[in-house]
VOTIDREN-341433 format. One line per 5 residues: for each residue x, y, z of N, C-alpha, C. Coordinates in Angstrom, 2 decimals, decimal comma, padded with zeros to 5 digits. Example, Ala and Ser with C-alpha at 12.3 -4.5 7.8 and 13.67 -1.06 7.14 Angstrom:
# VOTIDREN-341433
013,19 -005,69 007,80 012,30 -004,50 007,80 013,20 -003,30 007,80; 012,85 -002,25 007,08 013,67 -001,06 007,14 012,90 000,03 007,87
END
This chain:
# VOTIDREN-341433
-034,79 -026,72 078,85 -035,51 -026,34 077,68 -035,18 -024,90 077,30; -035,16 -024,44 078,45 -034,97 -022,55 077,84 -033,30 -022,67 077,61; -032,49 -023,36 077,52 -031,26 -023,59 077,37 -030,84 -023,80 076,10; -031,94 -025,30 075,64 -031,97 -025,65 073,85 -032,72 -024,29 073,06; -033,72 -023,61 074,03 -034,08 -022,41 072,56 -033,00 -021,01 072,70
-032,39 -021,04 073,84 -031,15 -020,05 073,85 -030,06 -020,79 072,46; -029,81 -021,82 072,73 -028,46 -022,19 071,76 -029,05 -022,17 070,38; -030,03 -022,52 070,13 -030,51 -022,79 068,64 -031,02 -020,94 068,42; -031,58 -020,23 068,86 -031,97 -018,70 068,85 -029,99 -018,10 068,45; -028,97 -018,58 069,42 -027,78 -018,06 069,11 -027,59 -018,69 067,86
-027,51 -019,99 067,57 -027,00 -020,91 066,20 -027,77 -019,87 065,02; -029,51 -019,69 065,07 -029,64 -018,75 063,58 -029,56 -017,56 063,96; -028,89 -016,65 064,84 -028,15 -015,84 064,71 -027,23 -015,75 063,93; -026,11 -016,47 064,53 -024,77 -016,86 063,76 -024,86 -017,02 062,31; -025,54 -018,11 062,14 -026,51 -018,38 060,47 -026,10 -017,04 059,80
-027,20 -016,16 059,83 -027,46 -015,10 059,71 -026,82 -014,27 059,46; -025,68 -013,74 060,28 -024,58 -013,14 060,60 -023,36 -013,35 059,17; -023,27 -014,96 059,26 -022,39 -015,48 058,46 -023,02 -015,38 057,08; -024,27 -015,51 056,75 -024,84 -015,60 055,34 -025,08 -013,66 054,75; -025,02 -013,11 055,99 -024,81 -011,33 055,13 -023,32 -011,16 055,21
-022,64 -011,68 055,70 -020,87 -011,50 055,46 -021,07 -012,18 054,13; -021,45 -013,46 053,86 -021,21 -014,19 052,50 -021,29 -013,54 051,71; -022,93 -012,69 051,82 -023,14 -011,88 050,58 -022,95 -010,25 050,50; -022,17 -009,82 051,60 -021,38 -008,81 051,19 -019,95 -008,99 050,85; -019,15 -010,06 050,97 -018,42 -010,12 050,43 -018,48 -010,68 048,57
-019,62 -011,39 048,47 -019,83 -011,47 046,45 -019,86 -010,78 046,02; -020,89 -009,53 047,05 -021,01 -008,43 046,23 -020,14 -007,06 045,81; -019,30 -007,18 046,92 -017,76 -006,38 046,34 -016,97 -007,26 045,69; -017,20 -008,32 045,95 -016,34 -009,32 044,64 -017,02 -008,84 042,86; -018,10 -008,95 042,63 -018,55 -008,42 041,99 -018,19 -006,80 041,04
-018,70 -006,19 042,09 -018,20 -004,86 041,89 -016,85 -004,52 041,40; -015,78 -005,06 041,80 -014,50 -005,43 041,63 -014,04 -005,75 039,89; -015,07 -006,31 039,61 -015,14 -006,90 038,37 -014,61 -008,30 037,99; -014,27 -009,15 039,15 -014,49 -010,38 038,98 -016,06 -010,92 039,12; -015,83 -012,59 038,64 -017,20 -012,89 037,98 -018,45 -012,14 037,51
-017,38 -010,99 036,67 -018,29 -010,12 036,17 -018,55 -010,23 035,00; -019,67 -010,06 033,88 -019,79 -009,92 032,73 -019,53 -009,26 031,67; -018,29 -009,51 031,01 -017,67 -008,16 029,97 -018,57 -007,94 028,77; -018,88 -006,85 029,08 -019,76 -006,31 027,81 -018,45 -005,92 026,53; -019,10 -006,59 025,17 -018,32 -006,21 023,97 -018,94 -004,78 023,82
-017,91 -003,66 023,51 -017,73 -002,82 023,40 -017,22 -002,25 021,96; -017,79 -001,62 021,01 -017,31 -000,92 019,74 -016,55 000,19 020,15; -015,43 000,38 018,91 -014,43 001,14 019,11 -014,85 002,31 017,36; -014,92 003,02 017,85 -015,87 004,64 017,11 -014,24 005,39 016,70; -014,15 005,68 015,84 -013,43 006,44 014,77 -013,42 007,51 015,18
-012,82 008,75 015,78 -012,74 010,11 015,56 -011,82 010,99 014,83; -012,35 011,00 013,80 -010,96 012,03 012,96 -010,39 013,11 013,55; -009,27 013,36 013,12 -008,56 014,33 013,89 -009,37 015,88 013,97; -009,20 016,81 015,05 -009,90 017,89 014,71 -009,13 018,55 013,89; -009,35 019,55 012,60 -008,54 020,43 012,21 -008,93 021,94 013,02
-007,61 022,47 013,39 -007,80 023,74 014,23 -007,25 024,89 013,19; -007,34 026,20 013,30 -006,45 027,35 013,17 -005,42 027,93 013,61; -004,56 028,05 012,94 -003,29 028,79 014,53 -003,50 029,22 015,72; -004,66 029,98 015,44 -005,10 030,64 017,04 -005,62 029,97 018,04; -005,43 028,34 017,72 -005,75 027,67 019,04 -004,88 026,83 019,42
-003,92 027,40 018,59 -002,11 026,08 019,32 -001,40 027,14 019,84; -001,22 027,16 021,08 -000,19 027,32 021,98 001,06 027,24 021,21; 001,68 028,21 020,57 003,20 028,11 019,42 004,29 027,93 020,71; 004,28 028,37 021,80 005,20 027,97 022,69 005,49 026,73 022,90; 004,51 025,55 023,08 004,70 024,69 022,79 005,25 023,23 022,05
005,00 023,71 021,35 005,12 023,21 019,88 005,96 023,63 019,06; 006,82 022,56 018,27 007,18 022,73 017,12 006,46 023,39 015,82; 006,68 024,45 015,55 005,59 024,75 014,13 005,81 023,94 013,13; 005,24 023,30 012,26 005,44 022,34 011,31 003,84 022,73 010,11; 004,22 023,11 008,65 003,44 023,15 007,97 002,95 021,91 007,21
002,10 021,58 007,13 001,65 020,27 006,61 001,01 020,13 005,50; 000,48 021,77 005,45 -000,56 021,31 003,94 000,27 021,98 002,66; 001,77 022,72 002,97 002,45 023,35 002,24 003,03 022,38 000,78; 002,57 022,74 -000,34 002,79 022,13 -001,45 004,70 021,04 -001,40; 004,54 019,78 -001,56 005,74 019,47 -001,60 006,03 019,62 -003,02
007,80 020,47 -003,09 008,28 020,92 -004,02 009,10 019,73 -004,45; 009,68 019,42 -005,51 011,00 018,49 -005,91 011,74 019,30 -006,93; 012,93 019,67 -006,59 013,83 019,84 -007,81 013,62 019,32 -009,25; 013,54 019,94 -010,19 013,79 019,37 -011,40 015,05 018,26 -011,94; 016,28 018,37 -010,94 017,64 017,62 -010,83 016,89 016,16 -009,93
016,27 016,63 -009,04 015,55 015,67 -008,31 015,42 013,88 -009,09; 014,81 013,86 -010,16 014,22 013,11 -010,37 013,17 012,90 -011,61; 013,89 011,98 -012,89 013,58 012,41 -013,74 013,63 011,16 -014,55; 012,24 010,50 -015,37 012,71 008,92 -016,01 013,61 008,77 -017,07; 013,77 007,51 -017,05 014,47 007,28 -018,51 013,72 007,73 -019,80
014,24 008,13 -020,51 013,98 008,64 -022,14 014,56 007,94 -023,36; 014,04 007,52 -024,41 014,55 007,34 -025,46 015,38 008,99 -026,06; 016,33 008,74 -026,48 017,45 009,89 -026,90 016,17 010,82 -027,98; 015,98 011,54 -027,75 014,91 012,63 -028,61 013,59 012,82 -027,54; 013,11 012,17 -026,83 011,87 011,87 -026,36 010,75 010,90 -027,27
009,99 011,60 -026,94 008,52 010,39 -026,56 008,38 010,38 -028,62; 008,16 011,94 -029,50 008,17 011,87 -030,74 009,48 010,89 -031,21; 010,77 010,91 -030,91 011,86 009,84 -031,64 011,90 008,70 -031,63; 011,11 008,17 -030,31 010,61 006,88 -029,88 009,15 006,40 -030,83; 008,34 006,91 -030,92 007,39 006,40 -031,71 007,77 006,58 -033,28
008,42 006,99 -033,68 008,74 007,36 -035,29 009,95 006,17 -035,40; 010,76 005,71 -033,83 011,51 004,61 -034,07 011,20 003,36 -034,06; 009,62 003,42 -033,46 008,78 001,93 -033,52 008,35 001,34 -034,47; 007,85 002,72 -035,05 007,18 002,83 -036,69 008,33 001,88 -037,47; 009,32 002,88 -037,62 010,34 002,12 -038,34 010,96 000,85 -038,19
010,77 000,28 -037,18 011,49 -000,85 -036,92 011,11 -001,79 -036,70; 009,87 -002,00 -036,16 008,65 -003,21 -036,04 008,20 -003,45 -037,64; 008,61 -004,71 -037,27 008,03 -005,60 -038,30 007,08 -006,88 -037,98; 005,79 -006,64 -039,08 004,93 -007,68 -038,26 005,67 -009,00 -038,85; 005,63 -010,02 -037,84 005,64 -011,58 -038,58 005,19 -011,68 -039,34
005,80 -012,26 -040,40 005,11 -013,20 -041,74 004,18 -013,95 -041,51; 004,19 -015,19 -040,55 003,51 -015,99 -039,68 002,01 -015,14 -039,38; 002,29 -014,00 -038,53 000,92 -013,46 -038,06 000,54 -012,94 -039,46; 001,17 -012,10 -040,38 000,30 -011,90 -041,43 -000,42 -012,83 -041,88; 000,07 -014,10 -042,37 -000,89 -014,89 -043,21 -002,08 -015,36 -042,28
-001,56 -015,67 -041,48 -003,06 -015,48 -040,64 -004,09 -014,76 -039,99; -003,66 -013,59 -040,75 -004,25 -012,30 -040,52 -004,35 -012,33 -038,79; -003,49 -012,04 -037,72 -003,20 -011,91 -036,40 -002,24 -010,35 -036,01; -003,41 -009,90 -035,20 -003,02 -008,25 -034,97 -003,19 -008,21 -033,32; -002,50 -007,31 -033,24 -002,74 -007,01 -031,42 -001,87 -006,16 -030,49
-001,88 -006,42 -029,59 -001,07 -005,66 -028,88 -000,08 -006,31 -027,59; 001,32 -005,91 -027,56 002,22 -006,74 -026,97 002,64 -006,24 -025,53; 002,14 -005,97 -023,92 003,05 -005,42 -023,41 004,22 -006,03 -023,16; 005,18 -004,88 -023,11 006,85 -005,53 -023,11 007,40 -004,88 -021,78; 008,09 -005,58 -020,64 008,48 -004,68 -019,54 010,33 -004,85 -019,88
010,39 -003,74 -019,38 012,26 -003,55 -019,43 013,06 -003,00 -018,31; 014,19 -002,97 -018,48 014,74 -001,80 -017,41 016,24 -000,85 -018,12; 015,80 000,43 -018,01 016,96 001,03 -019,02 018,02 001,33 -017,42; 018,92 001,08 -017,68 020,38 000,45 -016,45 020,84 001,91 -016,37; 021,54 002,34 -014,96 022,15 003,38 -014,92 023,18 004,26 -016,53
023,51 002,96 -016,84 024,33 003,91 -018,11 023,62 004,04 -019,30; 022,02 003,63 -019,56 021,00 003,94 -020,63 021,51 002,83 -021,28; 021,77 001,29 -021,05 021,47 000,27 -022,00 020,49 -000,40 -021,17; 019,83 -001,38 -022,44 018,33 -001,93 -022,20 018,53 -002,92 -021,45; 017,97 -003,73 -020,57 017,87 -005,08 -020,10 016,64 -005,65 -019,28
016,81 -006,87 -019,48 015,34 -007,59 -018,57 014,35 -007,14 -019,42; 014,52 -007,68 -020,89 013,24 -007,60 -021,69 012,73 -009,01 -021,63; 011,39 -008,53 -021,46 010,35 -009,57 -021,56 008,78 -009,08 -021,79; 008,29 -009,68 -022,03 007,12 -009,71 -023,14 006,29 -010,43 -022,07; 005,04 -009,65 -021,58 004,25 -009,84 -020,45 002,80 -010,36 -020,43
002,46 -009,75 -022,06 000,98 -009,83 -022,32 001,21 -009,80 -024,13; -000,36 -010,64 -024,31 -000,06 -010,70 -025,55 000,02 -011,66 -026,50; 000,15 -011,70 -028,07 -000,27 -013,06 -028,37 001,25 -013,49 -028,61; 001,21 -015,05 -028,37 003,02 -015,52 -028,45 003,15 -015,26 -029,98; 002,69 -015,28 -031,04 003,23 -015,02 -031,98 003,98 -013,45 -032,61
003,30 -012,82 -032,00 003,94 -011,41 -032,02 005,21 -010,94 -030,86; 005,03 -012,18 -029,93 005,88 -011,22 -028,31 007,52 -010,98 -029,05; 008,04 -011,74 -029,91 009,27 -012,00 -030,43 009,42 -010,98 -030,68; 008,90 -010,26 -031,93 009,08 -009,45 -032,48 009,19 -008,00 -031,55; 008,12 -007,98 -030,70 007,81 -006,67 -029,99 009,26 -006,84 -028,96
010,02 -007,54 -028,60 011,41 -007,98 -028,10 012,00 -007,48 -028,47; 012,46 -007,60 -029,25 013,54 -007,61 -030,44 013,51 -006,15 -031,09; 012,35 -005,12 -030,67 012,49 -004,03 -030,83 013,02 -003,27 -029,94; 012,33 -003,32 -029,25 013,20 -002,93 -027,67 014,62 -003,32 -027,51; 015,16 -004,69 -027,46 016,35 -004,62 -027,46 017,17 -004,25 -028,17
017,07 -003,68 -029,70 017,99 -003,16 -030,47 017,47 -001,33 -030,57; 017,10 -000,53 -029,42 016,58 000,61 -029,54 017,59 001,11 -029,18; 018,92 001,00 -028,53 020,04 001,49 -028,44 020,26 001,82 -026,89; 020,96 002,95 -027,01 021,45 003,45 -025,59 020,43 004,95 -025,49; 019,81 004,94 -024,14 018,73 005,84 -023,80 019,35 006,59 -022,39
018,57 007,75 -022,47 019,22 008,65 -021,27 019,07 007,97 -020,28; 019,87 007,44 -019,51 019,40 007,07 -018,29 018,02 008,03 -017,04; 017,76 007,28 -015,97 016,59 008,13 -015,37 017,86 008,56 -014,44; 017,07 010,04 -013,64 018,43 010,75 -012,53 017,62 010,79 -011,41; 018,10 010,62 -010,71 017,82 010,31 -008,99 018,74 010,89 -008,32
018,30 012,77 -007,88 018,98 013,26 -007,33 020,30 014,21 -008,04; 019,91 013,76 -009,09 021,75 014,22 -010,08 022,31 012,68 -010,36; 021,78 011,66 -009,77 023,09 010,67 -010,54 022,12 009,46 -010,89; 022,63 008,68 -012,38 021,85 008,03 -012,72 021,20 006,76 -012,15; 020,43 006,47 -012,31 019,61 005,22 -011,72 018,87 004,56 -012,72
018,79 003,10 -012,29 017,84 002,28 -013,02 016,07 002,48 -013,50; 015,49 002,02 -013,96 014,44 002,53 -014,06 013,82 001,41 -015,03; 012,59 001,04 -014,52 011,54 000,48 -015,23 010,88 001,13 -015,91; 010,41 000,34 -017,11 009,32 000,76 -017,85 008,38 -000,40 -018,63; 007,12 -000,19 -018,95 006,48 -001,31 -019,34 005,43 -000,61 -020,48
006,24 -001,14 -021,91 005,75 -000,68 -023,00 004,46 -001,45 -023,92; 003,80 -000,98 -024,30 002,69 -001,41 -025,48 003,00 -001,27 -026,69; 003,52 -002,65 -027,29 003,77 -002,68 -028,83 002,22 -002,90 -029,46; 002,17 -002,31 -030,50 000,79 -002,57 -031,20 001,07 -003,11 -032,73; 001,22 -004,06 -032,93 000,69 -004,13 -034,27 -000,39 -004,34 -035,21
-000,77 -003,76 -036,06 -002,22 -003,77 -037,20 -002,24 -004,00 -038,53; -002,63 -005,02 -038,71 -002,87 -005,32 -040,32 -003,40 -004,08 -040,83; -003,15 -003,50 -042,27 -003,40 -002,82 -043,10 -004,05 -003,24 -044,23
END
């Protein structure tokens, strides 16, 4: 008898023994960050600090000015023009737009945008008529394409293509 309460007294020993190993080993499993619970976490914005010279180390560092006005050459970069400017161009719209017969009698007025592209050597192309009523787009076309040869735009000193997207208006009187 004192034999069976020796072995069973050793058995929940052992028990015992084995069930705080169990749960010290979950609990550095745990800790570890397996079967752990990931908390969602927000990610917070900090704008950059702005400093004064006197707190950059210039040894370091490249000096680089950043807030210094960017300059461009006047050769730089410059659009296409109708030959006179912006006054020869509207005094040549005047003159040359003609409303439809069609929209007159039906008393129809409005406004046409027209997009284009004046080509490295200042002739017109890729006219088209974007907005607007179809009875007028013809006409507002057909001005543009017979406006001639225009300064080309300069990019750098040498000519380049260049878009533009014009508003024909016409108004009954």
């Amino acid at each position: 008898m004192q034999k069976q309460n020796t072995r069973q007294t050793f058995n929940y020993l052992l028990y015992a023994i084995l069930f705080a190993i169990g749960s010290l080993a979950l609990y550095f499993n745990q800790s570890k960050g397996e079967n752990k619970v990931v908390e969602e976490k927000k990610l917070i914005y900090t704008p950059p600090k702005i400093v004064d010279d006197s707190e950059i180390n210039k040894g370091d560092y490249e000096e680089v000015h950043i807030n210094a006005p960017l300059e461009i050459p006047d050769e730089y970069s410059r659009p296409a023009q109708f030959p006179g400017g912006q006054e020869a161009w509207r005094n040549y719209l005047q003159k040359a737009l003609q409303h439809p017969q069609q929209a007159l009698i039906n008393g129809i007025q409005g406004t046409v945008e027209v997009q284009f592209v004046v080509d490295n050597d200042g002739t017109i192309s890729e006219v088209k008529a974007i907005s607007g009523l179809q009875e007028l787009r013809a006409e507002a076309e057909r001005v543009i394409k017979n406006s001639g040869r225009w300064e080309p735009a300069q990019e750098r000193g040498t000519p380049a293509r260049y878009y533009l997207k014009q508003p024909v208006t016409f108004k009954l009187e």
